[in-house]
N, C-alpha and C positions, 0 to 999 in steps of 0.2 A: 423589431415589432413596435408600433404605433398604438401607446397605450389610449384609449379612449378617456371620459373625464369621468362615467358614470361603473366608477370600480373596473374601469378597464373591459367596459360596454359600453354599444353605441348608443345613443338616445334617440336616435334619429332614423330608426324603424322603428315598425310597430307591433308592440310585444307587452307582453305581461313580467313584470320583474320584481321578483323577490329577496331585499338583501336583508343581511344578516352582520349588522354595524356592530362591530366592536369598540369604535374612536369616535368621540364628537368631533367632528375638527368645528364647530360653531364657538365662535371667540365671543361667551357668555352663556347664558342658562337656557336650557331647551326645559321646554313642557314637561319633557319624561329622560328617565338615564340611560344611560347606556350600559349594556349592549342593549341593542333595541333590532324588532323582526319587523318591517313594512314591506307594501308593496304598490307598486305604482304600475298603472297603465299608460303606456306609451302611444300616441296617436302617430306619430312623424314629427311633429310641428315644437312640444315642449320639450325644453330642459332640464336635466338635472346640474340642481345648485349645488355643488359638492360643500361648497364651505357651509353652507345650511343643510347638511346629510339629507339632502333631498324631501325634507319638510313642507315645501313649498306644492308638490307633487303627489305625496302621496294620497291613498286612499284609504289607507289606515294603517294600525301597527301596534306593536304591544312589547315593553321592556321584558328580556328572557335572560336570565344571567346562564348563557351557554357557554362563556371562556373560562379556561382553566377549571375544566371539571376531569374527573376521572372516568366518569362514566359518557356514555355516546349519546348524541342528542338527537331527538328524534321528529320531525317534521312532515303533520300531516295537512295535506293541501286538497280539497276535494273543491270543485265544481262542478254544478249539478242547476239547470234550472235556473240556470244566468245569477245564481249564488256561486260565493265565492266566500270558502271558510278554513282557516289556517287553526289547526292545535297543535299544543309541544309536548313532550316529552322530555326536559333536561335534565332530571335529577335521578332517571333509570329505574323509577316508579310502576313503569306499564302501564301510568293512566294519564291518559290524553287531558292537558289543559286549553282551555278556549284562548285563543291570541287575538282573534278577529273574527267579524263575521260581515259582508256586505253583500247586499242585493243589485240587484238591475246592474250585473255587469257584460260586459257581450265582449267573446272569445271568437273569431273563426276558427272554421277547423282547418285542419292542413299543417301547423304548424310545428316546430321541433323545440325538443329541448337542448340548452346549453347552462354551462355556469364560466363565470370568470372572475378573477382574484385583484387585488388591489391593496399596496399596502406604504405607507408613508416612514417616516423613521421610528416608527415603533413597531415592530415586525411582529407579526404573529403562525402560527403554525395551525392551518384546519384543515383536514382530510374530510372529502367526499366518497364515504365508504360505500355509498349505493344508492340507486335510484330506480324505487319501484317505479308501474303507471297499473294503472288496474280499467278498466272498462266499466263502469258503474250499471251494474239492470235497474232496467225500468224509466232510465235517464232519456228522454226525447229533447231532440233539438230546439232550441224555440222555433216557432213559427209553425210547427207540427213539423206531420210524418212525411215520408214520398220525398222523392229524389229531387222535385222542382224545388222544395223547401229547404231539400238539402245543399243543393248548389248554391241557391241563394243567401242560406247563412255562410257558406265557406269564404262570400268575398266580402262580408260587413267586415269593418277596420274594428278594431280593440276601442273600446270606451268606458267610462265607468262613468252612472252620474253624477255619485258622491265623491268629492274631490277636497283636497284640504282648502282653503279658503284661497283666495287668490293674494301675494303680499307682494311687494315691490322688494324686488330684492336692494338690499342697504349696503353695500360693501365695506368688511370691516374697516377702522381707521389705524392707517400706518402711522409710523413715526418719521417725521421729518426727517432729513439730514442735518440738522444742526442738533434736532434731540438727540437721534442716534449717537452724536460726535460729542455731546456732554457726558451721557450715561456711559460713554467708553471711558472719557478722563476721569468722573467721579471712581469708574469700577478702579482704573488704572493706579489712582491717588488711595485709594483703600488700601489696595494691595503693598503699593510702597511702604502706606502708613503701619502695615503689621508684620512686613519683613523687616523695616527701622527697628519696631520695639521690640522684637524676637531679635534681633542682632545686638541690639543694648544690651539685653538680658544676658544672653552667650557670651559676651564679652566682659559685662562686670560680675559672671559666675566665671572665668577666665582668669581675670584680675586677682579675685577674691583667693583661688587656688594656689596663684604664683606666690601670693603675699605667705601666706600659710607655708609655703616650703622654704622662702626664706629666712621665717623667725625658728 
């Protein structure tokens, strides 16, 4: 299986995606911590910056300390009226906190849901114990009522207007190979240097023992 770059989704339909980041992998300080709950509208055309936890992309989002709790965490996601409003549940409260809220977002209909995982060398463990959908009354399509309005919104693409700022992505900076190949010998030279005086010690508490059985 051919993991994709965006938590092992594609970026390259068009969809509405909601993650749930537990790791910065950004090499320095983001705006907000982690674990962190955003969502991004996929047109076909952008990408997710994974080494910038897709920052670059989103549409909004809100720090949730949902790892390592005891209790289940709970994620309510309503669209209604080309709004788009995320609250949590993580502390097993039973009262919904505000994470986000954005307007003028446009959905077609027809679409499905999915979820998929992703995880680098720090493994984590989260179960997807369920996935309601409920039918909201009273909710009308935009563009109104009647079937012609209705076909018509099923083939608008996914858009949002509000979007994070546009940045050039920067890619972090590696270490040469001659840095690489110093920081080995200094590490290499340290270790020498604490196995030598731990061997001195051992051996003139060695010494010091023999002398003592002698006299």
């Amino acid at each position: 299986m051919k993991l994709a770059p965006c938590l092992a989704a594609e970026t390259t339909l068009q969809d509405l995606v909601f993650f749930f980041d537990t790791y910065s992998n950004h090499n320095g300080e983001h705006s907000h911590p982690h674990p962190y709950v955003s969502a991004v509208v996929f047109n076909g055309s952008q990408q997710y910056d994974h080494d910038r936890d897709g920052t670059h992309s989103e549409i909004a989002g809100c720090h949730a300390q949902f790892r390592n709790l005891e209790t289940d965490t709970h994620a309510s996601i309503i669209y209604a009226d080309r709004k788009l409003s995320v609250q949590l549940d993580v502390d097993g409260s039973f009262e919904w906190q505000e994470c986000f809220e954005v307007d003028e977002i446009d959905l077609p209909a027809g679409y499905y849901f999915g979820a998929s995982a992703a995880t680098g060398e720090l493994a984590d463990n989260h179960d997807i114990i369920s996935i309601k959908v409920f039918e909201l009354e009273g909710a009308a399509a935009p563009g109104g009522e009647g079937d012609e309005q209705a076909n018509a919104w099923a083939t608008v693409p996914p858009s949002a207007k509000k979007v994070a700022a546009s940045r050039i992505h920067i890619p972090d900076l590696k270490r040469s190979s001659t840095s690489n190949w110093i920081l080995t010998t200094v590490v290499v030279i340290l270790v020498l240097a604490v196995l030598a005086v731990v061997g001195y010690f051992a051996y003139d508490s060695y010494q010091q023992k023999s002398r003592k059985r002698l006299f």
